[in-house]
GULUM-560640 format. One record per residue (C-alpha): residue number from 0; x, y, z; residue in three letters. Coordinates in steps of 0.1 Angstrom, whole numbers. Layout:
! residues N
+-----+-------+-------+-------+------+
| pos |     X |     Y |     Z | code |
+-----+-------+-------+-------+------+
| NUM |     X |     Y |     Z |  Ala |
...
+-----+-------+-------+-------+------+
//
This chain:
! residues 90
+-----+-------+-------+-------+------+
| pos |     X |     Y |     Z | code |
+-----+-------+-------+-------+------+
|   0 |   322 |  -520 |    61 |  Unk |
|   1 |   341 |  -503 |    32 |  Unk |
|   2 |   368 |  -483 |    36 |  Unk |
|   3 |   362 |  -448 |    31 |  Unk |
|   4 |   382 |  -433 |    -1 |  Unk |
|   5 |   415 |  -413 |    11 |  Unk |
|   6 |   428 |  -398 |   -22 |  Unk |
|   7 |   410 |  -369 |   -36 |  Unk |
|   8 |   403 |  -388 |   -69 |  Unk |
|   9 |   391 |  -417 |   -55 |  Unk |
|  10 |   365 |  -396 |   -34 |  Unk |
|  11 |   356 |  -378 |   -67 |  Unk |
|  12 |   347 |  -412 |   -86 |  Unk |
|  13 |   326 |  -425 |   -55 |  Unk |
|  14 |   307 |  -393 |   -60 |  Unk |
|  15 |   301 |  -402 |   -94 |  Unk |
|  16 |   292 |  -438 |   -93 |  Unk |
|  17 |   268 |  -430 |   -66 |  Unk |
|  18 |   249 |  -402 |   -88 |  Unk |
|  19 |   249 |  -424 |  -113 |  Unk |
|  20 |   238 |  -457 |   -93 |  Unk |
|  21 |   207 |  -435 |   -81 |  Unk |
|  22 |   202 |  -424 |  -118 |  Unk |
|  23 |   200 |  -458 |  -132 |  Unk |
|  24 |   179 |  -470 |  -106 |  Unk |
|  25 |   151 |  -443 |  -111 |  Unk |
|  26 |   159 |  -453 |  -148 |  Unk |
|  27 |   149 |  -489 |  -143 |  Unk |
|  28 |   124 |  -481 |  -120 |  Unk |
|  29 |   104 |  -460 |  -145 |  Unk |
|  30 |   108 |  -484 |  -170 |  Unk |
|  31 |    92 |  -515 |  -145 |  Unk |
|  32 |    61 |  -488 |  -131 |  Unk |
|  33 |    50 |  -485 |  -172 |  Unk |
|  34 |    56 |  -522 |  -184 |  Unk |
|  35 |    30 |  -530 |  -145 |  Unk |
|  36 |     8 |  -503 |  -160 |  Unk |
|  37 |     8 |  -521 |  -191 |  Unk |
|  38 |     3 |  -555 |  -177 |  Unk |
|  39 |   -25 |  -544 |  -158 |  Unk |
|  40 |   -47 |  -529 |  -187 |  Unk |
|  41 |   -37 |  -555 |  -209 |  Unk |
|  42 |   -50 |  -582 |  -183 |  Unk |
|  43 |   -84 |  -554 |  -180 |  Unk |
|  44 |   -85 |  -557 |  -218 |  Unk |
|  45 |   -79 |  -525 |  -223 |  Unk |
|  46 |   -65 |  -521 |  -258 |  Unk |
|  47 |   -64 |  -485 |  -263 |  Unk |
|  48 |   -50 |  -473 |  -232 |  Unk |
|  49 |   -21 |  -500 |  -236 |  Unk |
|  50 |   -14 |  -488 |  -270 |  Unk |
|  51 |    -8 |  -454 |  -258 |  Unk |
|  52 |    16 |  -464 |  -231 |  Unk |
|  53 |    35 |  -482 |  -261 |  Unk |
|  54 |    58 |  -451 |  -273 |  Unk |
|  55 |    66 |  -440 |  -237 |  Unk |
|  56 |    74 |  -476 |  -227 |  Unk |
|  57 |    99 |  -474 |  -258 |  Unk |
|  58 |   113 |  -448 |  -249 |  Unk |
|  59 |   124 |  -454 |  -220 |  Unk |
|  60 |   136 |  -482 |  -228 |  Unk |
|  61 |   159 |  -471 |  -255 |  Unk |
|  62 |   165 |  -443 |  -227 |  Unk |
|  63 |   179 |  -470 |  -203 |  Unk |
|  64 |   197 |  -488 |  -230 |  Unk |
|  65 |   215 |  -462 |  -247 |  Unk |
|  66 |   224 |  -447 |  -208 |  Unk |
|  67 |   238 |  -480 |  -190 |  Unk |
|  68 |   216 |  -496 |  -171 |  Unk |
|  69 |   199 |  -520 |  -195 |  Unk |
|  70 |   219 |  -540 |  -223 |  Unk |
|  71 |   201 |  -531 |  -258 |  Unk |
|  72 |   193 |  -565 |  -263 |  Unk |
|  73 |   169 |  -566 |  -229 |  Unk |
|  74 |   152 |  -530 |  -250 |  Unk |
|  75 |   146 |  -548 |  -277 |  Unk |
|  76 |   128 |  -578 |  -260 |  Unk |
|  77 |   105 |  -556 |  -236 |  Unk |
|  78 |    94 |  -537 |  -265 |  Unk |
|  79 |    88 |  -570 |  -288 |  Unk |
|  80 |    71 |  -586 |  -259 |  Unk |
|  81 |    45 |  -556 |  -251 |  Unk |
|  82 |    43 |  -548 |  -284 |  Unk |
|  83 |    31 |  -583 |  -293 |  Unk |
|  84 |     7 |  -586 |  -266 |  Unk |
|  85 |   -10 |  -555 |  -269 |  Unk |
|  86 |   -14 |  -565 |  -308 |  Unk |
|  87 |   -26 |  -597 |  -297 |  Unk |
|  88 |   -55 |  -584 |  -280 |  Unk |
|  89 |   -89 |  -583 |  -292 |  Unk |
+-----+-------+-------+-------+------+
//
């Protein structure tokens, strides 16, 4: 069990880092509903639909990356990878 903060600034920042856990979860989790979306029409052949999931899976990506919980790097590669596949399709 962890001991429970004492000093009034140390209570403060486990406030904080547990808004901000629970924000950059609901981040992440966003982020992993669209790219399942996206997997899922992509494996229906669904071109169109995918391709307009496309911005909002960018931005929440760059969302996530500029915010904390993803490094920019990781961004970069979900939006490549998605980006690729839904071009791929015929």
């Amino acid at each position: 069990m962890r001991p429970i903060p004492v000093i009034k600034s140390a209570k403060k920042r486990l406030k904080q880092n547990r808004k901000r856990r629970a924000r950059n979860k609901e981040r992440k989790k966003k982020l992993r509903e669209v790219t399942k979306k996206i997997d899922k029409l992509i494996s229906a052949g669904n071109k169109e639909e995918a391709e307009d999931l496309l911005p909002e899976l960018a931005r929440l990506a760059d969302r996530a990356a500029s915010k904390g919980p993803l490094h920019e790097n990781k961004a970069a590669r979900i939006k490549s990878k998605f980006s690729k596949r839904v071009d791929s399709m015929d």
